[in-house]
GUMAR-646089 format. One line per 3 residues: number of its first residue (from 1); their letters; for each residue x, y, z of N, C-alpha, C, O. Coordinates in steps of 0.1 Angstrom, whole numbers, plus 5000, padded with zeros to 4 digits. Example, Ala and Ser with C-alpha at 12.3 -4.5 7.8 and 13.67 -1.06 7.14 Angstrom:
GUMAR-646089
1) as) 5132,4943,5078,5123,4955,5078,5132,4967,5078,5142,4967,5085; 5128,4978,5071,5137,4989,5071,5129,5000,5079,5134,5011,5080 .
//
This chain:
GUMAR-646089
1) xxx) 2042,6197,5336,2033,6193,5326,2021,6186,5332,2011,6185,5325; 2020,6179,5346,2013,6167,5351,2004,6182,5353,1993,6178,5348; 2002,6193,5357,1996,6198,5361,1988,6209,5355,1979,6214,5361 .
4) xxx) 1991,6214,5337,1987,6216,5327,1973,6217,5327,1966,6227,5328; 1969,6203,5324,1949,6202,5321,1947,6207,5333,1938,6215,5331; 1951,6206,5347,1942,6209,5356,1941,6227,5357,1932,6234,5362 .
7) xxx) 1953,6231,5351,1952,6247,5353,1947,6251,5338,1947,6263,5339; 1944,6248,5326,1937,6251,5319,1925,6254,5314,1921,6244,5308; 1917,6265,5314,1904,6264,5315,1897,6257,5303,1901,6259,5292 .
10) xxx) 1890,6251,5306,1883,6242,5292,1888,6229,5290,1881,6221,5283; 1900,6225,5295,1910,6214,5296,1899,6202,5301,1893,6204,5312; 1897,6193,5294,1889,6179,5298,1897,6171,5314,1910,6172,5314 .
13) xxx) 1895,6168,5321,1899,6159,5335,1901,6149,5328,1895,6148,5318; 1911,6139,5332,1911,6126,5331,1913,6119,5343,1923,6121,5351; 1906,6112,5345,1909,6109,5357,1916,6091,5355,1911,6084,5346 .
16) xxx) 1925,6088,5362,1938,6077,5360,1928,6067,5368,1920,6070,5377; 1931,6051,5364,1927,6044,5369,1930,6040,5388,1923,6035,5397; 1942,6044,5387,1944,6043,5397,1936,6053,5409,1939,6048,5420 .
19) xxx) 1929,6063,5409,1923,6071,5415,1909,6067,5413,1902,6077,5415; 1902,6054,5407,1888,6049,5408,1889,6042,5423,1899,6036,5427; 1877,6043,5429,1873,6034,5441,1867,6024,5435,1862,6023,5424 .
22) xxx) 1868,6012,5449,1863,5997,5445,1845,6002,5438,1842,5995,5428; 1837,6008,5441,1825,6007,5439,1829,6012,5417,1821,6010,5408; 1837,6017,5417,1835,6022,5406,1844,6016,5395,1844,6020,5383 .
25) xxx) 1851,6007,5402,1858,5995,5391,1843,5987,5391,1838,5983,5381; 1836,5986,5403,1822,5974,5401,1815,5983,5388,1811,5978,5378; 1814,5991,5390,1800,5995,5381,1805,5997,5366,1799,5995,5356 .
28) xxx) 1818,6001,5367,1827,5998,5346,1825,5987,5343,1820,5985,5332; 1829,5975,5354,1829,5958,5351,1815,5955,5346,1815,5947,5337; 1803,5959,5350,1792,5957,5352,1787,5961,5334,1783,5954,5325 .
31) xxx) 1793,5981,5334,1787,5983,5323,1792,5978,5309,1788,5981,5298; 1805,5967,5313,1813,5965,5300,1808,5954,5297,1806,5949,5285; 1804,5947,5310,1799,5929,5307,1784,5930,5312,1781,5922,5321 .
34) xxx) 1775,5939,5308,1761,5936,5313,1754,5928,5306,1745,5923,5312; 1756,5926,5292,1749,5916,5286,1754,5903,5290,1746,5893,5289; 1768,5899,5296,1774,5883,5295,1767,5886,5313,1756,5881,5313 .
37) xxx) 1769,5890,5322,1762,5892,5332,1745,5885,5336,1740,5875,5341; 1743,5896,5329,1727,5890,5327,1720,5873,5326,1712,5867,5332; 1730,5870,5314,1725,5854,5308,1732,5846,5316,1727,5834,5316 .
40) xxx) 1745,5849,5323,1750,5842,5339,1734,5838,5343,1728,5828,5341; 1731,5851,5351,1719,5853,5363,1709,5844,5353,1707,5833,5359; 1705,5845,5346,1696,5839,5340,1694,5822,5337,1684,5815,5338 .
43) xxx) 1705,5819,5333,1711,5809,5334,1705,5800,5349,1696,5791,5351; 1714,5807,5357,1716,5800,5372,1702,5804,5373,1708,5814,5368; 1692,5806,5374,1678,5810,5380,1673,5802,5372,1666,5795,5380 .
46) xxx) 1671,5796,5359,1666,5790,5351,1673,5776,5359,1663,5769,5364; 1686,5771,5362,1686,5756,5366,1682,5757,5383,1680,5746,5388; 1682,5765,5388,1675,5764,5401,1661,5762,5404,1656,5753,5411 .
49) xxx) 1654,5775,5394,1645,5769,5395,1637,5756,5390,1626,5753,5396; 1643,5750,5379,1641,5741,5372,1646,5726,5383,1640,5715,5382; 1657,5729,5392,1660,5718,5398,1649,5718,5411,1647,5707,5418 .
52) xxx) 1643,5727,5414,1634,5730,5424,1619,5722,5416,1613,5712,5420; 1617,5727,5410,1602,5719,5402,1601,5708,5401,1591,5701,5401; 1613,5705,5398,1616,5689,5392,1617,5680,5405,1618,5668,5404 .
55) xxx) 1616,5685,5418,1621,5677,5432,1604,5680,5432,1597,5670,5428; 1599,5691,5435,1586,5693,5441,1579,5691,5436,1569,5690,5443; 1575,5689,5419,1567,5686,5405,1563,5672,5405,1553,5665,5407 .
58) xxx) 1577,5670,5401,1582,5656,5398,1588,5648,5407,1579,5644,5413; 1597,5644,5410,1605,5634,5419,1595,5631,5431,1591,5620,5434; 1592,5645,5440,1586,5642,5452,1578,5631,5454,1580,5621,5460 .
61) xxx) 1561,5638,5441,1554,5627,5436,1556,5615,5433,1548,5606,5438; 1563,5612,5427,1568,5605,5418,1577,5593,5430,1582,5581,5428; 1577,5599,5439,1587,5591,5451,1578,5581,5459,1579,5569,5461 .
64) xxx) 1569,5591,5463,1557,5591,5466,1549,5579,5465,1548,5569,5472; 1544,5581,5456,1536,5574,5445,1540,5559,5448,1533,5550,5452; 1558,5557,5443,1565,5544,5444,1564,5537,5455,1561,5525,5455 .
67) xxx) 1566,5546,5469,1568,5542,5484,1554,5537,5484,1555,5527,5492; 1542,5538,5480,1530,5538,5484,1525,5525,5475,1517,5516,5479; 1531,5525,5465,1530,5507,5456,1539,5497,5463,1534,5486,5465 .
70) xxx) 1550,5500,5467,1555,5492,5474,1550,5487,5487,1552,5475,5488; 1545,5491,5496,1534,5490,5510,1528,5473,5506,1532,5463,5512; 1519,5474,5494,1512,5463,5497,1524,5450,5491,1521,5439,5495 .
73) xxx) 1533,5452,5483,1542,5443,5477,1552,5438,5492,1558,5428,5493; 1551,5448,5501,1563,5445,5513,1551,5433,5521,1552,5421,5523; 1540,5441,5524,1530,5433,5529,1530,5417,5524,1530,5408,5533 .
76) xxx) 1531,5413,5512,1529,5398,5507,1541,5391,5513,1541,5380,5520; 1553,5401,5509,1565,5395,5514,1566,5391,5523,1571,5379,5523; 1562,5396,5534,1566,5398,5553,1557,5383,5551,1562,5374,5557 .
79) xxx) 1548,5380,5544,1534,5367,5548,1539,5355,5537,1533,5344,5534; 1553,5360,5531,1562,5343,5523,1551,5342,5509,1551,5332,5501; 1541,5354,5506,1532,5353,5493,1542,5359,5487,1543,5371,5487 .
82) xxx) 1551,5350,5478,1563,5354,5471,1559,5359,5459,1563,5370,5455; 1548,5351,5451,1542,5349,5441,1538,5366,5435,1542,5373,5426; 1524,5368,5449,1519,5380,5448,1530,5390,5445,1532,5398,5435 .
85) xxx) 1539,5388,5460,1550,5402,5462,1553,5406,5446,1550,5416,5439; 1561,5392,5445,1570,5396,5430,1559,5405,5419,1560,5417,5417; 1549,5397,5412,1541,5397,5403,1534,5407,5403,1533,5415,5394 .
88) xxx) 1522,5407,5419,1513,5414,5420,1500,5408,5416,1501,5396,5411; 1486,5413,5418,1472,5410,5416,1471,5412,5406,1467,5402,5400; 1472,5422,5399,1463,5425,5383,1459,5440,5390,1457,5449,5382 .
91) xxx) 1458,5442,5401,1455,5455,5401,1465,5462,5412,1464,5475,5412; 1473,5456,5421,1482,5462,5425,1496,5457,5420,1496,5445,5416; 1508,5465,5419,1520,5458,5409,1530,5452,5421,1531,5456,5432 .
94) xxx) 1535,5442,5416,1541,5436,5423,1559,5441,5424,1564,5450,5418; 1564,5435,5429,1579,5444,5430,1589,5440,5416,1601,5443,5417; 1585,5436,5409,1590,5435,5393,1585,5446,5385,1593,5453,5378 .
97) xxx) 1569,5448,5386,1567,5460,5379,1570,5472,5389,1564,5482,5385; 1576,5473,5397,1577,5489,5405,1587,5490,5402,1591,5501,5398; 1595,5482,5402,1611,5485,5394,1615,5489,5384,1627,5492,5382 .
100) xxx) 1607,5490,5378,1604,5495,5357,1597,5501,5360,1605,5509,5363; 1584,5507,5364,1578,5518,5366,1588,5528,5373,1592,5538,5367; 1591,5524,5383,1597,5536,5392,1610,5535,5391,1617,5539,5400 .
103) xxx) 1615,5531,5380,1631,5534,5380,1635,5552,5382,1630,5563,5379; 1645,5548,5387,1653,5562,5394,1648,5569,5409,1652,5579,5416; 1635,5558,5413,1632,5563,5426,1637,5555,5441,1633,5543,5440 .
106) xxx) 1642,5557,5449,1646,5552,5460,1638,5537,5460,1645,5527,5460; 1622,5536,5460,1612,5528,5464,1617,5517,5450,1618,5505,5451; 1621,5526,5434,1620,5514,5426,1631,5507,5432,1629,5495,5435 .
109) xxx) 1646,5514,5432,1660,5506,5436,1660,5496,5447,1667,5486,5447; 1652,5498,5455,1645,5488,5467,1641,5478,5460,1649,5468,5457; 1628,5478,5454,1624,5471,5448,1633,5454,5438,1628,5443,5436 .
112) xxx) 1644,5460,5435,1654,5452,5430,1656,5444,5439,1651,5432,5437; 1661,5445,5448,1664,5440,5458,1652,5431,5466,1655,5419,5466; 1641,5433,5472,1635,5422,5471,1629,5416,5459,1629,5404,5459 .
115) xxx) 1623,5421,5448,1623,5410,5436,1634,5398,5437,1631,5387,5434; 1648,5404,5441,1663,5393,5440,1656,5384,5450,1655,5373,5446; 1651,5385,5460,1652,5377,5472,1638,5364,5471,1637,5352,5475 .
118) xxx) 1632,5372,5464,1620,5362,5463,1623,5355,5450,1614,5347,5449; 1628,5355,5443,1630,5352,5430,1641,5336,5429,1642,5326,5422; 1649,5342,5444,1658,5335,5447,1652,5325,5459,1653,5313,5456 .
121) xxx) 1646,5326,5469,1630,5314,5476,1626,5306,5465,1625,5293,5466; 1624,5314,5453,1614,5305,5443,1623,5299,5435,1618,5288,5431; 1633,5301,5433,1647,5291,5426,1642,5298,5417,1635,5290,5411 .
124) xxx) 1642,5307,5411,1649,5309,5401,1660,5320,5397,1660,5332,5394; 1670,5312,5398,1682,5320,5401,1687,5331,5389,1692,5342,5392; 1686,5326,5379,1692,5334,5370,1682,5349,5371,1688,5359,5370 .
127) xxx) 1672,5348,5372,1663,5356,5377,1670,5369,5390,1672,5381,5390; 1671,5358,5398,1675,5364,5410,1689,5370,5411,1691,5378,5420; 1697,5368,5403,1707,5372,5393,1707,5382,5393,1711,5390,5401 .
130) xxx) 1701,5384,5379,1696,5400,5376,1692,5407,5381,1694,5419,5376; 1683,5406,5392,1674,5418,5401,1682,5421,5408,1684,5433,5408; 1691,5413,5418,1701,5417,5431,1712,5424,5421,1718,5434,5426 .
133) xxx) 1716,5421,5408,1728,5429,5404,1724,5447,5403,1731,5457,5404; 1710,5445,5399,1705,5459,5391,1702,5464,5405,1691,5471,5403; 1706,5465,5420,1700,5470,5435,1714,5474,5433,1724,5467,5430 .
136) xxx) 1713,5489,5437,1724,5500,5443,1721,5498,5456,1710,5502,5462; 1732,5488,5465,1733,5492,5477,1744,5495,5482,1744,5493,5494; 1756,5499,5477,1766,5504,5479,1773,5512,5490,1773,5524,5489 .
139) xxx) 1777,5507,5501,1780,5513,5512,1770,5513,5524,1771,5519,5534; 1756,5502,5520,1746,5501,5531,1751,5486,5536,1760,5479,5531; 1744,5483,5546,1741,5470,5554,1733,5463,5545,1739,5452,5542 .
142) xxx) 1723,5465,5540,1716,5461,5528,1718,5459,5515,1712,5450,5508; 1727,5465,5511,1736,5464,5500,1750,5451,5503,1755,5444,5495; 1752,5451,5514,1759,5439,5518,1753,5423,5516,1758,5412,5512 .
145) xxx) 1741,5428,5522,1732,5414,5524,1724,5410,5512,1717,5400,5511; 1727,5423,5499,1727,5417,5486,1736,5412,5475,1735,5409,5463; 1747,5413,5484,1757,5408,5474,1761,5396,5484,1773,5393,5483 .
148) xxx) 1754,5389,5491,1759,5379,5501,1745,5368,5496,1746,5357,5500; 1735,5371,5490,1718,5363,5486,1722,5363,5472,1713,5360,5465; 1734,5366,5464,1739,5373,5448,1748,5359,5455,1745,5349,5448 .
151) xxx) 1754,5357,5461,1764,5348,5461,1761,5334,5463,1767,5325,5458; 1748,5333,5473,1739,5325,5471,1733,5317,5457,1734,5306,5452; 1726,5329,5451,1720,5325,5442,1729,5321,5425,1724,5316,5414 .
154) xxx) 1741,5324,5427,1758,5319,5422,1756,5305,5426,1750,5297,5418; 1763,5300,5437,1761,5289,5448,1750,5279,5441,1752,5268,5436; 1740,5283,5441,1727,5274,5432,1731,5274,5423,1729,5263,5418 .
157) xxx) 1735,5280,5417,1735,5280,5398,1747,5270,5391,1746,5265,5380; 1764,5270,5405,1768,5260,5397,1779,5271,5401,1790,5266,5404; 1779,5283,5401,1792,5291,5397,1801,5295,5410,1801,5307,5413 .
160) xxx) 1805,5289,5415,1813,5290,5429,1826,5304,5427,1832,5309,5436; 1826,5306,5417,1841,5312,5412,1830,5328,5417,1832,5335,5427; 1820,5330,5410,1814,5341,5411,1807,5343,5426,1805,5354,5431 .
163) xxx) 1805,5331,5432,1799,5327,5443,1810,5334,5459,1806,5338,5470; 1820,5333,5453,1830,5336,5458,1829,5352,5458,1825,5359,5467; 1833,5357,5446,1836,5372,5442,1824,5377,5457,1827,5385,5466 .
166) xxx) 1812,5371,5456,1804,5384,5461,1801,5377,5475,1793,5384,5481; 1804,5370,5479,1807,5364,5493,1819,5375,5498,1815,5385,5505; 1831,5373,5494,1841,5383,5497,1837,5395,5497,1844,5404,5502 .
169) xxx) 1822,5401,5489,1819,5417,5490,1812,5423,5504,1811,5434,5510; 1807,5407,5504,1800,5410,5513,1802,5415,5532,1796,5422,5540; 1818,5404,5530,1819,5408,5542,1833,5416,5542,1843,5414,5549 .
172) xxx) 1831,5424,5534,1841,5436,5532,1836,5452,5542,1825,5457,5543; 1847,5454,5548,1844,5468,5552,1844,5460,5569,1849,5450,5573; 1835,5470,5576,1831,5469,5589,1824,5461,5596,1812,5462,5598 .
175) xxx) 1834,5449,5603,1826,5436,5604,1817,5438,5614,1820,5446,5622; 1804,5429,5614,1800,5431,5626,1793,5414,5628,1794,5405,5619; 1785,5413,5643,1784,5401,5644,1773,5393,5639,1772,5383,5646 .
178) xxx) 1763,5394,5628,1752,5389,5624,1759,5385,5609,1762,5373,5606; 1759,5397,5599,1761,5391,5583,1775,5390,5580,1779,5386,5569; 1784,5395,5589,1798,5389,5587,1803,5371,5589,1811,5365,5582 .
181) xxx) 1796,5367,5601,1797,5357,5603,1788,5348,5594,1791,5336,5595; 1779,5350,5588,1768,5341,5578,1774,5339,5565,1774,5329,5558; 1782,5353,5562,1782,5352,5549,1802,5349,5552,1808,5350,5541 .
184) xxx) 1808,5347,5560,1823,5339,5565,1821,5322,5562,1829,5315,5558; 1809,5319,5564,1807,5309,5569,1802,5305,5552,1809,5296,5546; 1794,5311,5545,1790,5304,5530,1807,5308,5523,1811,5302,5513 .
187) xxx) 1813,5318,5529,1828,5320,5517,1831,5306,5520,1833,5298,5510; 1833,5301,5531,1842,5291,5537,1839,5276,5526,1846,5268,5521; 1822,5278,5526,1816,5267,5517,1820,5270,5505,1822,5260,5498 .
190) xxx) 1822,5281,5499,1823,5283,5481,1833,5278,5478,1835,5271,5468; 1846,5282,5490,1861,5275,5486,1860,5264,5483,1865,5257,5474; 1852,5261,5492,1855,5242,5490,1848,5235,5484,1850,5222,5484 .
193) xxx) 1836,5245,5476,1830,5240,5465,1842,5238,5454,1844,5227,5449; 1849,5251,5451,1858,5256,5443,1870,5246,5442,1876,5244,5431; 1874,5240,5453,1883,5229,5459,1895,5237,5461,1906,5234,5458 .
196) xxx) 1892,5252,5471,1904,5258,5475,1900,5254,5491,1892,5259,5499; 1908,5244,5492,1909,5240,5502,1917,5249,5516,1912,5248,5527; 1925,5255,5513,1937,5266,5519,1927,5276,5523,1925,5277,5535 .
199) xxx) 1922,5284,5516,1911,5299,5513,1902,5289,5521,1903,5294,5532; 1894,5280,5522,1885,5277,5530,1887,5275,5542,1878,5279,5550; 1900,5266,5546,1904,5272,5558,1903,5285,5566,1898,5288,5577 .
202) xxx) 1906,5291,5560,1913,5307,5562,1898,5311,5568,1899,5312,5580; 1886,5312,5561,1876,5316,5561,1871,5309,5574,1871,5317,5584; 1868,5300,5575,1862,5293,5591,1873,5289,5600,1870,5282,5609 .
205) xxx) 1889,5295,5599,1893,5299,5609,1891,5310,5615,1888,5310,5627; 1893,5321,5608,1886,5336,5608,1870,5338,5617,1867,5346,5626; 1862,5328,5611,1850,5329,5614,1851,5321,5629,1846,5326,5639 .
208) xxx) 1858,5310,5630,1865,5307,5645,1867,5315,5656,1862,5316,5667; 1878,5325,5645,1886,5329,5658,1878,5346,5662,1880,5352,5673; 1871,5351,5652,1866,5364,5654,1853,5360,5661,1852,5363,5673 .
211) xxx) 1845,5355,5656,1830,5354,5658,1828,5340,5668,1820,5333,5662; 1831,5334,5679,1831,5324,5688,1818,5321,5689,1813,5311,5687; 1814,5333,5691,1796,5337,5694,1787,5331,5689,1777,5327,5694 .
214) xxx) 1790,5331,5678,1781,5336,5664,1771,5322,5662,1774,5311,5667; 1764,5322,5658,1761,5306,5651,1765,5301,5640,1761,5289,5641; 1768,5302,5635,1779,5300,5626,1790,5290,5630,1795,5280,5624 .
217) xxx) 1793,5297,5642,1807,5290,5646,1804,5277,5653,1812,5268,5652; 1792,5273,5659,1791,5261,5663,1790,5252,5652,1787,5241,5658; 1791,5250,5641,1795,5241,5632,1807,5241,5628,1810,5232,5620 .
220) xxx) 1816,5253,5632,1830,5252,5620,1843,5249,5625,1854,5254,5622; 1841,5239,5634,1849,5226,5642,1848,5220,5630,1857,5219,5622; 1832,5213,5627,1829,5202,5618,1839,5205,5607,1850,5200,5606 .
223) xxx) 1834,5215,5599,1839,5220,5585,1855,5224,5585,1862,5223,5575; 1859,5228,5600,1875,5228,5595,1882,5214,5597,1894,5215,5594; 1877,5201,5601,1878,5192,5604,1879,5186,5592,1890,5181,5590 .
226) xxx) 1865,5184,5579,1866,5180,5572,1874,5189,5557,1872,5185,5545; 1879,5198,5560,1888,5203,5552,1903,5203,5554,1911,5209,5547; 1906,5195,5565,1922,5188,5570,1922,5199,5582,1933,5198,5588 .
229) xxx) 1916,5207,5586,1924,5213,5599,1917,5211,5608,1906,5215,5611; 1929,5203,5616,1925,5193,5633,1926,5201,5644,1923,5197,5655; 1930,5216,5641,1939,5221,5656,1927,5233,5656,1927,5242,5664 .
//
């Protein structure tokens, strides 16, 4: 019977799935799904190119633009013109307004970050508060040394408990010999603001026994001295 249609004249072929080649399963799949196909391809070409415009359109510019307002605000800085940096002239912005202008650009997120630092020179902390919290430095050296000027500007304000929190952030991860030892040395002070006498220890023994070097450590004889540890 398997052999019937093929010796029949006029008999239709059928040919079994199993005797299609790979090219000809592609081209069934193709004609069954060419419309859901299509709006795939279309799709993906519409967010590529759309993510392509928006870098080279927009963002690049727009990056640009920020890095290049920033120039004269870093300039006041580097010269202690806190005033200018932060504020600006009236006709160039200062690093408060590039931060709201240029939010979502590398140059604005910067920008937080020294706004915090000058804001924090000029005492005002609550100020300084807010700019160093709203700076993504997460996983930089920079980002360290803003949650260590954040701990500081805690420290002024009265709040040792918080003062603490970002002291400990700061010298988290990969110690090395400049801001691990600066900011060992303010934890050591927050404890004993705090009146954890124990944890303050801990901290300018640490900073003792790792960082000998450091400057830091030439005072923290004194400070473990006046916190009961003689040895």
């Amino acid at each position: 019977m398997a052999n019937s249609a093929r010796n029949t004249p006029g008999a239709s072929r059928e040919t079994s799935t199993s005797e299609l080649g790979p090219l000809d399963d592609m081209q069934g799949f193709y004609e069954n799904n060419k419309k859901t196909i299509s709006t795939v391809i279309t799709v993906v070409l519409v967010v590529v190119v759309g993510a392509f415009a928006y870098i080279k359109m927009y963002k690049g510019p727009k990056e640009e633009k920020a890095a290049n307002a920033m120039a004269w605000a870093q300039q006041n800085f580097q010269i202690d013109s806190l005033g200018l940096a932060l504020n600006g002239d009236g006709r160039n912005p200062g690093f408060t307004k590039i931060a709201s202008t240029h939010s979502g650009t590398p140059a604005g997120n910067l920008a937080h970050y020294y706004a915090g630092i000058c804001c924090l020179k000029m005492g005002d902390f609550p100020k300084a508060i807010s700019e160093l919290q709203a700076f993504d430095g997460k996983g930089t050296l920079l980002g360290r040394q803003a949650e260590g000027a954040l701990g500081q500007a805690y420290m002024e304000s009265g709040n040792s408990a918080k003062a603490i929190e970002s002291y400990k952030k700061a010298i988290a991860g990969e110690g090395d010999d400049l801001i691990t030892p600066m900011f060992l040395y303010q934890l050591g002070l927050a404890y004993d603001a705090a009146g954890q006498a124990e944890d303050a220890k801990g901290a300018f023994k640490r900073l003792r026994d790792e960082y000998p070097n450091s400057t830091q450590a030439r005072d923290v004889a004194k400070e473990l001295a006046r916190v009961g540890e003689l040895n």
